[in-house]
C-alpha positions in Angstrom: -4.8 -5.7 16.5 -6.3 -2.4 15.9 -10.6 -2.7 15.7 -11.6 -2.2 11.7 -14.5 0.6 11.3 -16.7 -0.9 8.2 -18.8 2.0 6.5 -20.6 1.5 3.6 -20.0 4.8 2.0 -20.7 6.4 -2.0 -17.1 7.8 -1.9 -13.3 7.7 -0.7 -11.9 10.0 1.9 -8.5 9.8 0.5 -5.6 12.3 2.4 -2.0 12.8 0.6 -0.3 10.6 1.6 -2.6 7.5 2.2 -2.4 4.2 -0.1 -5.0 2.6 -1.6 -4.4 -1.4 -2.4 -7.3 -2.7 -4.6 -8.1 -6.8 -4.3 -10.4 -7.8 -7.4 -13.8 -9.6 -6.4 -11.3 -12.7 -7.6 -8.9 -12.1 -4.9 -6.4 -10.6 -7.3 -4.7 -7.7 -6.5 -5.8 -5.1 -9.1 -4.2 -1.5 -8.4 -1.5 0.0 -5.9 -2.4 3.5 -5.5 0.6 5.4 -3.2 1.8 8.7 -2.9 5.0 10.2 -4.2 7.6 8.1 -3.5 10.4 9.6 -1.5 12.9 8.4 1.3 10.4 10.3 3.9 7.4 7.8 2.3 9.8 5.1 2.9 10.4 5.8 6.6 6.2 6.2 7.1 4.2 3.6 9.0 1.4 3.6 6.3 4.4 2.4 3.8 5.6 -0.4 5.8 2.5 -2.0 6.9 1.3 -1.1 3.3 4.3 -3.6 2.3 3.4 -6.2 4.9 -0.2 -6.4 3.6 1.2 -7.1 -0.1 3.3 -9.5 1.4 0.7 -11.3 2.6 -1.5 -11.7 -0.8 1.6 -11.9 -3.0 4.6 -13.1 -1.0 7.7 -11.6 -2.5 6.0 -8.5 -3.2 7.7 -6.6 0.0 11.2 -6.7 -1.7 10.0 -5.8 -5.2 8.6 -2.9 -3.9 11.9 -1.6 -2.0 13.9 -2.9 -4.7 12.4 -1.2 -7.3 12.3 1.9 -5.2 15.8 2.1 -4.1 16.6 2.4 -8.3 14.5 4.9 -8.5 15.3 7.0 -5.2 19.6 6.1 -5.9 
């Protein structure tokens, strides 16, 4: 596994493309924050292990992401 830089910081560097997943000081997930959905996102690394880590705090929630997603996308 990949080392985790920790920065205490007064704002987001956010790039297009990046996602944001928000977990409430309850543990709760609060927002999902992606970027335009298309089948390029899709195919993107960030998306995938964006789906993993969902997984993970809400099992079940990689396959309503790409189910939802393939309705939208047709």
């Amino acid at each position: 596994m990949s080392k985790v830089d920790i920065a205490i910081d007064d704002h987001l560097d956010i790039e297009v493309g990046d996602s944001v997943i928000v977990i409430k000081a309850d543990g709760s997930l609060g927002k999902v924050i992606l970027p335009e959905m298309n089948r390029d996102t899709q195919q993107t690394e960030g998306y995938k292990k964006m789906l993993k880590v969902l997984d993970l705090q809400k099992p079940g929630a990689e396959k309503d992401f790409k189910d939802y997603n393939k309705n939208k996308l047709h």
